[in-house]
C-alpha positions as CSV (number, residue, x, y, z in Angstrom):
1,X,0.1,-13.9,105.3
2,X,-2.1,-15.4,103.0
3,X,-4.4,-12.5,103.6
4,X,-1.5,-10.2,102.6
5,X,-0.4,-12.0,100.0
6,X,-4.3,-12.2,98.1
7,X,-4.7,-8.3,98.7
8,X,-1.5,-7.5,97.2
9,X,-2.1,-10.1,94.4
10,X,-5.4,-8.0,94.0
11,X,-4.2,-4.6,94.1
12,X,-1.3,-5.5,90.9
13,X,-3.8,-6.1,88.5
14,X,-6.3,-3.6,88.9
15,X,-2.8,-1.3,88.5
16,X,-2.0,-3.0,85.3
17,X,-4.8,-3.2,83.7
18,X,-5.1,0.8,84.5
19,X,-1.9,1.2,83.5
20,X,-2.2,-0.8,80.3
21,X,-5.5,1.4,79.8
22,X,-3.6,4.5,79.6
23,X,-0.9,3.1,77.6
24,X,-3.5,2.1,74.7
25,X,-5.3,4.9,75.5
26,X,-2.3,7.2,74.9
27,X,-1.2,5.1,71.7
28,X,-4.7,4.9,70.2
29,X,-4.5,9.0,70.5
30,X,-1.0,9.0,69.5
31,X,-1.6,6.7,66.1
32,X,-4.9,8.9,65.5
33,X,-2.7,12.4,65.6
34,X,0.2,10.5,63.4
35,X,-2.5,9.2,61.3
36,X,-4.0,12.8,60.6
37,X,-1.1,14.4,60.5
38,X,-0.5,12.1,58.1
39,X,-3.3,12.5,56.2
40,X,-3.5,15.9,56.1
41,X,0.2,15.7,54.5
42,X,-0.7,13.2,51.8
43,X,-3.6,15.9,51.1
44,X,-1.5,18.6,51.0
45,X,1.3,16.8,48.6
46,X,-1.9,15.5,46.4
47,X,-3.1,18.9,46.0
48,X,0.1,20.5,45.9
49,X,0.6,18.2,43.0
50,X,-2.3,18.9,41.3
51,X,-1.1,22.7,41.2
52,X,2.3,21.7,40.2
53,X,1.8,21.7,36.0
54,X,0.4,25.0,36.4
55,X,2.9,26.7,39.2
56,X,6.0,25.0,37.8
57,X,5.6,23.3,34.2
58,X,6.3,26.8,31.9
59,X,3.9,27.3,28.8
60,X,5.1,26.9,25.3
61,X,3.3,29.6,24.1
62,X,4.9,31.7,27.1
63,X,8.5,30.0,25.3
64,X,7.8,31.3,22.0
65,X,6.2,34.9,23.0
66,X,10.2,35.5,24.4
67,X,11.7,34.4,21.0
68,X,12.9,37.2,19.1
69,X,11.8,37.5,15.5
70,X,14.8,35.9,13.7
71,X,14.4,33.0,16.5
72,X,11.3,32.5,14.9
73,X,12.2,32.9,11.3
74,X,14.9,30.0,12.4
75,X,12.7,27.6,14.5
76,X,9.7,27.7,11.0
77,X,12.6,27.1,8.8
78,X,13.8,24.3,10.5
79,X,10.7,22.7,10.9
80,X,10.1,23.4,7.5
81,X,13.2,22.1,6.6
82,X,12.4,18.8,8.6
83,X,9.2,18.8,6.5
84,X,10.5,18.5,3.4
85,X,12.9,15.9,4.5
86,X,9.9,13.7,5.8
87,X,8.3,14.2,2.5
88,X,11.4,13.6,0.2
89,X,12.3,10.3,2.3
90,X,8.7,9.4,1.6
91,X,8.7,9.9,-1.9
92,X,11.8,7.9,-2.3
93,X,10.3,5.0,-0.4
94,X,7.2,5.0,-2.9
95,X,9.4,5.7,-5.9
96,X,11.7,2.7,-5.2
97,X,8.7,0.7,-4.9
98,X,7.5,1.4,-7.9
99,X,10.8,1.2,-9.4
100,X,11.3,-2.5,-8.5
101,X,7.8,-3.0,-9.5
102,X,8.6,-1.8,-13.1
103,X,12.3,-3.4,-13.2
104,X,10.3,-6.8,-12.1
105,X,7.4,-6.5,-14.7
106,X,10.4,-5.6,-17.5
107,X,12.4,-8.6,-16.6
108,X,9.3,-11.0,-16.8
109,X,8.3,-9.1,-20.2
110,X,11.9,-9.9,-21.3
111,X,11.2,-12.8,-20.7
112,X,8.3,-13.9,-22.1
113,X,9.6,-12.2,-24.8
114,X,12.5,-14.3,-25.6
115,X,10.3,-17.6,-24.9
116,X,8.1,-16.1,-27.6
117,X,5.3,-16.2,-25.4
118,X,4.6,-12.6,-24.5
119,X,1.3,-11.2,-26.0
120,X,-0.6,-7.7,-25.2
121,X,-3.7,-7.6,-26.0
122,X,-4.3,-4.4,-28.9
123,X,-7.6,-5.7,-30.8
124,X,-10.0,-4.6,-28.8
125,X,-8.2,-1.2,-28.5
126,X,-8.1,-0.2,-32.2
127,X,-9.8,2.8,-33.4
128,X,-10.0,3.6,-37.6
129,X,-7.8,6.7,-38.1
130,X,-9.2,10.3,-37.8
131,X,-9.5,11.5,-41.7
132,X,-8.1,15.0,-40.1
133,X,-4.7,13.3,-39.3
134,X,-3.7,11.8,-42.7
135,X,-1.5,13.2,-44.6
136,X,-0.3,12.7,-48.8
137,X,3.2,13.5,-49.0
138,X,4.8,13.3,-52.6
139,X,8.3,13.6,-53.9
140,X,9.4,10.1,-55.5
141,X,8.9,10.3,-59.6
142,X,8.5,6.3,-60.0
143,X,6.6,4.1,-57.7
144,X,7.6,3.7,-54.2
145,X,8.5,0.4,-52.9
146,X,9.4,0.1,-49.6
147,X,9.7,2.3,-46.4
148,X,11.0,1.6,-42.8
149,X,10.4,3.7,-39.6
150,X,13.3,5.2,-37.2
151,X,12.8,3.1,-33.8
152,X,11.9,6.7,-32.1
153,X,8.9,6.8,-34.8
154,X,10.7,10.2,-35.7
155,X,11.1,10.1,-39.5
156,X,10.6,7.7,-42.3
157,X,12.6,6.6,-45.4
158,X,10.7,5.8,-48.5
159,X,12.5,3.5,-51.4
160,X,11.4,3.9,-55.1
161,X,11.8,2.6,-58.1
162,X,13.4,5.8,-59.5
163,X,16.5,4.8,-57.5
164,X,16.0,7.5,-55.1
165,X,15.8,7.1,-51.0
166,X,13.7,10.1,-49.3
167,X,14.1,11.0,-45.5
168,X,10.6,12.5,-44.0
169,X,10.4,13.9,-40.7
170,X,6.9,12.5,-39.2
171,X,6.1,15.6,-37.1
172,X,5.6,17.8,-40.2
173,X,5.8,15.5,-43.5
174,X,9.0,17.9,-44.3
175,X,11.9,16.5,-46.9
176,X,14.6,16.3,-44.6
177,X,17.3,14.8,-47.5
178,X,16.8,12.4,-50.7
179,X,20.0,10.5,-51.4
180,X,19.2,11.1,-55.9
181,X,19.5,8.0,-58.0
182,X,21.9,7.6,-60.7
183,X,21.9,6.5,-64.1
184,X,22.2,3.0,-65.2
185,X,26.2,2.8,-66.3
186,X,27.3,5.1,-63.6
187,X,27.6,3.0,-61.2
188,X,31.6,3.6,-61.1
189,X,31.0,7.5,-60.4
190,X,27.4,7.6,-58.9
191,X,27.5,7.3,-55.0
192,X,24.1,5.3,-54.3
193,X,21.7,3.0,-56.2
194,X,21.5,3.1,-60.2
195,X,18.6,0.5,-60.4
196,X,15.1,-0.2,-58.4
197,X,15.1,0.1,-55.1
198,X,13.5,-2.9,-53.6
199,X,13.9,-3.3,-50.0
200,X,15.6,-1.5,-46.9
201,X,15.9,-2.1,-43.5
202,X,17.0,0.2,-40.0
203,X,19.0,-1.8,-37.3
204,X,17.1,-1.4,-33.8
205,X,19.3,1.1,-32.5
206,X,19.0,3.3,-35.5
207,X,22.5,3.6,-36.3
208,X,22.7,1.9,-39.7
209,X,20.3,2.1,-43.0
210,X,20.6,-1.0,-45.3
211,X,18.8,-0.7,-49.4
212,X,19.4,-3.6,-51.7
213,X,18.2,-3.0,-55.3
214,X,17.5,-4.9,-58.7
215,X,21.0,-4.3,-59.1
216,X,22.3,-7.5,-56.9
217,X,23.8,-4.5,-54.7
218,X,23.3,-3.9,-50.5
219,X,24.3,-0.1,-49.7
220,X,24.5,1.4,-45.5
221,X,24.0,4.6,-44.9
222,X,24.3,6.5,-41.7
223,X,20.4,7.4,-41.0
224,X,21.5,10.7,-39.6
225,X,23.5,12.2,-42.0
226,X,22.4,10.2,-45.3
227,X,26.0,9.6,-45.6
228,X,27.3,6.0,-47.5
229,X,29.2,4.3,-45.0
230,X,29.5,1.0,-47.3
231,X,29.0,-1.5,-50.2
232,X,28.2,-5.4,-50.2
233,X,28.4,-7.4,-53.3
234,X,27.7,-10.9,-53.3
235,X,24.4,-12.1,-54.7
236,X,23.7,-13.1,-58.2
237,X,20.3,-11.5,-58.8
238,X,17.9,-8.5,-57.5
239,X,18.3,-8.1,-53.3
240,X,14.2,-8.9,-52.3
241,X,14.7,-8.5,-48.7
242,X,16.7,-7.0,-45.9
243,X,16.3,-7.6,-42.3
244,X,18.6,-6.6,-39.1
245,X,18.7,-8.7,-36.1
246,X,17.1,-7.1,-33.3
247,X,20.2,-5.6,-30.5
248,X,23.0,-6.1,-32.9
249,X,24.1,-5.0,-36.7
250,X,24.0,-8.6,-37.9
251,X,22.4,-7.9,-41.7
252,X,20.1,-11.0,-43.2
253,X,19.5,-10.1,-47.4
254,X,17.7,-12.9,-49.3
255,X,17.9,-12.5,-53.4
256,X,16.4,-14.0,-56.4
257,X,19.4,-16.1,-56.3
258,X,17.2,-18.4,-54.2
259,X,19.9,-17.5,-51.5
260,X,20.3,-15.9,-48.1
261,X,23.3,-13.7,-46.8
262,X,24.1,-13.1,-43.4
263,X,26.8,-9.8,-43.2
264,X,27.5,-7.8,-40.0
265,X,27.1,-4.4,-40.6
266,X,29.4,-3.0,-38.0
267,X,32.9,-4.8,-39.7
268,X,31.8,-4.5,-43.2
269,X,32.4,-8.5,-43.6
270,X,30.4,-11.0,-45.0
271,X,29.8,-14.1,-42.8
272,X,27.9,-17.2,-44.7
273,X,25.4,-17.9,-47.6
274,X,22.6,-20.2,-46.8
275,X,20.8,-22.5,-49.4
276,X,17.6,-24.3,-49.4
277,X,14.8,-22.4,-51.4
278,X,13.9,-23.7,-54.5
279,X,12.4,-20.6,-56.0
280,X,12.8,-16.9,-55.7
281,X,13.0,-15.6,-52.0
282,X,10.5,-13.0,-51.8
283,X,10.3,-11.9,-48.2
284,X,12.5,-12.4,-44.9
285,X,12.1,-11.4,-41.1
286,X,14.0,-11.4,-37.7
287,X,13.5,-10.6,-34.5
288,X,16.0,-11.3,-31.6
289,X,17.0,-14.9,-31.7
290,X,20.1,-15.5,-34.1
291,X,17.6,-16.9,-36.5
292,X,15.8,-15.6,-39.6
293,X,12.4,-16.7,-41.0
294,X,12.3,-16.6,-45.2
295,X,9.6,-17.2,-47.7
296,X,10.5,-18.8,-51.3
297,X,7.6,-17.7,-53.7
298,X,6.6,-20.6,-55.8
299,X,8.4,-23.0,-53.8
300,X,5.8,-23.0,-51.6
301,X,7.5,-23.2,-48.2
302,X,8.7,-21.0,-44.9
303,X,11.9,-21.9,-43.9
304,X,13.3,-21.2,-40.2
305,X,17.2,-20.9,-40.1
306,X,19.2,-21.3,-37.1
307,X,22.4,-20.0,-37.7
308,X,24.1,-21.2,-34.3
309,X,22.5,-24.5,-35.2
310,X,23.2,-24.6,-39.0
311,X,19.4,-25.8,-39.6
312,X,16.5,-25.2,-41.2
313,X,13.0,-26.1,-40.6
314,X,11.0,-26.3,-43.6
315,X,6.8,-25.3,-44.0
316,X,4.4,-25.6,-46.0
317,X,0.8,-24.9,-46.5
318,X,0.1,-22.2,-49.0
319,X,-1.3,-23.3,-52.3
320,X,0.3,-20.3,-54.4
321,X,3.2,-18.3,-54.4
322,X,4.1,-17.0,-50.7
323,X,4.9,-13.6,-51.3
324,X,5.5,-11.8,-47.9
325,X,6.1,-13.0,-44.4
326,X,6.3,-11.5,-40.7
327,X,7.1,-12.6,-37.1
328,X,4.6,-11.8,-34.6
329,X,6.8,-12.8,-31.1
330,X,9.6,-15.8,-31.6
331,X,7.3,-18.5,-32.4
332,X,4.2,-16.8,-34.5
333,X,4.6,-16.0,-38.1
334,X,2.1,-14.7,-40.2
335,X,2.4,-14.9,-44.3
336,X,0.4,-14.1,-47.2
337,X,-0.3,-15.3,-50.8
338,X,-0.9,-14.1,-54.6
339,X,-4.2,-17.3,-53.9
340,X,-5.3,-14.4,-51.4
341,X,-4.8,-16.6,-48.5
342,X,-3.3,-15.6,-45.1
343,X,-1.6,-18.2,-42.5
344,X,-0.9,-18.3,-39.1
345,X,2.2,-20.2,-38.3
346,X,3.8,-21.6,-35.2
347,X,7.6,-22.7,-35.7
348,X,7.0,-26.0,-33.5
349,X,4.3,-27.0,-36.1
350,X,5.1,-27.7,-40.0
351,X,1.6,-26.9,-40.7
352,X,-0.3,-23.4,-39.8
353,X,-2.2,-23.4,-37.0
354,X,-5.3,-21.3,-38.8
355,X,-5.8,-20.2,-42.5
356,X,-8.0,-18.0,-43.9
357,X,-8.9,-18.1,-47.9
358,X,-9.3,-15.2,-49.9
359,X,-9.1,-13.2,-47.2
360,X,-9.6,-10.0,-49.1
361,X,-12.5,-11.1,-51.5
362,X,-12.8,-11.7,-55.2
363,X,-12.2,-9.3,-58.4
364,X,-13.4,-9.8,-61.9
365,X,-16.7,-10.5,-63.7
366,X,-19.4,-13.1,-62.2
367,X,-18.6,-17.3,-62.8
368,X,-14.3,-15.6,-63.5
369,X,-13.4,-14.1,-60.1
370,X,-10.2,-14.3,-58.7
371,X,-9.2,-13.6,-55.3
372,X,-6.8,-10.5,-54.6
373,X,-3.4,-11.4,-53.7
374,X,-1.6,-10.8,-50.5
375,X,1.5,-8.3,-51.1
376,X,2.1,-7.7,-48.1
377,X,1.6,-8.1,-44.0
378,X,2.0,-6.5,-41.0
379,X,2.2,-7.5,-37.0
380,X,2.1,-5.5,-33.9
381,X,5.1,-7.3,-32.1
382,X,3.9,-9.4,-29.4
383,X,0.2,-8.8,-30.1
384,X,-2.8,-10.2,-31.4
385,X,-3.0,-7.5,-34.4
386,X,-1.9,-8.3,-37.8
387,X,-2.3,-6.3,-41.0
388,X,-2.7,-7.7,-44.5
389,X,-2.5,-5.6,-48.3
390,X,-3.8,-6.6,-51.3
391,X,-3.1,-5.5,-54.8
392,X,-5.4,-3.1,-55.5
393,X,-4.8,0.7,-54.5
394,X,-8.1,3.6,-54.4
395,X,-8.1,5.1,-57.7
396,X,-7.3,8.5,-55.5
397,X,-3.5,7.6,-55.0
398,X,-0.8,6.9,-56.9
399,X,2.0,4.5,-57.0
400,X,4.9,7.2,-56.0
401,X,2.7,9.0,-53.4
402,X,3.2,8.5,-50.0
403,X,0.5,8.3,-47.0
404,X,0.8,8.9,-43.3
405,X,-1.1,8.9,-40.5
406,X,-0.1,10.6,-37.0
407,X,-0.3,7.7,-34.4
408,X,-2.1,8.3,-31.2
């Protein structure tokens, strides 16, 4: 039995392990044929995907070559269409930029302005005038006087003292109207001024033309037309100086009277007098605080008034007669003198801030010279340029000519 039972043990192996044999045998082979049948499918899908763009994806050119000719007039206007759009969108983008940088940089010039502490730079930029662009105009018969320039630097009127106010057009030193003098006595008939003209002034929006003469009287003219629009009486001696308020039709006259007048153009009414000069006023300026600077000839001071405030701040510096005055920005005034001084002024100081003596040399013979007077000043607004006159003329003009030069 036990014999039996050891050959039988014997003879089950050796037929499993055959058995088992085969069986991996048979897998190994079956796992190899899956394995390149596999293979040879992943090849075929990898190079059936590499020829896929080409067999299925279709050419654009091949697209287009089937359009019809008004197809393609459509598609290029479209895309042109889309084009412009891109371009326009862009140019908007840059031009609201810039926009809000220009809005921003006015604002802060505002600003500045109001604080009186704006300032461009113009010195170094000045150039002397080209001989070929100046230009003698004549047509007063007495001296001339005064002048002011239309806020669009268009034309110029020119006050004399034959009574008469001329309108020039810049561009081509034409006459565009002359409002005629009248007679002294005529004033009950003659529509304008019957005496000197001394002084005029043009409100910033160039809607209204102010004169005062010798005469004590104040006339407003529409600039356009050169039509009287009104009369004010008031002051007791000649009108010296007229000055609008910048942004509104609020009038300021000063007068041998040793007074000032404030009037608002727009209602024909008179508002208030102001005293304080001791002398006769010889010069007044505004810019656009609700304020007016004046000068008072021998007096000797510069007086600030604050109309809101009802107050004055009074200067002094000048040896002589102060005979003209202008603002630079809010708080810079310039002002001359027949000692042939000029001062530089700040309104938070009583005393200038620089002064230059005989700032336009001497006259007369050797060990009896006399400086020239100061008659009148000028100021770039918001600059560091100022101009100064003095009473002396070239022998080649006269008194009731008239010079211009074209600006750059």
């Amino acid at each position: 039995m036990s014999g039996l039972f050891i050959k039988k043990k014997s003879v089950g192996p050796v037929r499993r392990r055959r058995t088992q044999g085969n069986d991996s045998e048979g897998t190994s082979q079956k796992v190899r044929k899956k394995n390149g049948a596999h293979l040879r499918e992943e090849i075929e899908s990898d190079s059936d995907t590499e020829r896929a763009p080409t067999r299925k994806k279709p050419n654009e050119d091949e697209e287009y070559l089937e359009e019809t000719a008004q197809e393609k007039k459509l598609r290029l206007a479209k895309e042109y269409l889309q084009q412009l759009q891109e371009q326009e969108a862009e140019r908007k983008e840059d031009e609201e930029e810039e926009d809000q940088d220009v809005i921003g940089n006015r604002l802060q010039e505002d600003v500045l302005e109001q604080r009186g502490k704006l300032q461009r730079p113009l010195a170094k930029e000045l150039l002397p005038p080209d001989p070929t662009e100046i230009r003698l105009l004549r047509g007063h018969q007495g001296p001339i006087t005064c002048l002011v320039i239309s806020p669009d630097d268009s034309y110029v009127f020119t006050g004399s003292k034959d009574c008469s106010i001329i309108k020039w057009s810049i561009c081509d030193g034409k006459k565009m109207h002359k409002i005629p003098g009248g007679r002294k006595g005529s004033e009950s008939t003659h529509v304008g001024h019957t005496a000197h003209v001394l002084c005029m002034a043009l409100s910033s929006d160039g809607k209204y033309l102010a004169s005062g003469d010798r005469n004590k009287l104040i006339f407003i003219w529409d600039p356009l037309t050169c039509q009287n629009l009104h009369k004010f009486q008031g002051h007791r001696d000649a009108v010296s100086g007229l000055s609008f308020q910048n942004g509104t039709h609020q009038l300021f006259s000063v007068s041998h009277d040793r007074s000032v007048k404030v009037w608002n153009v727009a209602e024909n009414a008179f508002i208030e007098t102001l005293f304080g000069h001791q002398d006769v006023i010889t010069g007044v300026d505004s810019l656009s605080r609700e304020r007016c600077v004046t000068v008072g000839g021998r007096d000797g001071t510069m007086r600030v008034w604050k109309i809101v405030e009802e107050t004055q701040l009074v200067f002094s510096g000048h040896e002589g007669s102060i005979d003209c005055v202008r603002l630079i920005n809010e708080e810079h005034v310039v002002t001359g003198a027949d000692d042939g001084s000029l001062a530089l002024w700040t309104v938070s100081k009583k005393k200038p801030l620089t002064q230059v003596k005989r700032a336009h040399g001497f006259y007369g013979d050797a060990g009896l010279e006399q400086p020239y007077w100061i008659s009148s000043v000028a100021a770039a607004l918001n600059s560091d340029v100022v101009a100064s006159g003095k009473n002396q003329l070239p022998r080649d003009i006269f008194l009731n000519d008239f010079v211009t030069i074209k600006s750059s």
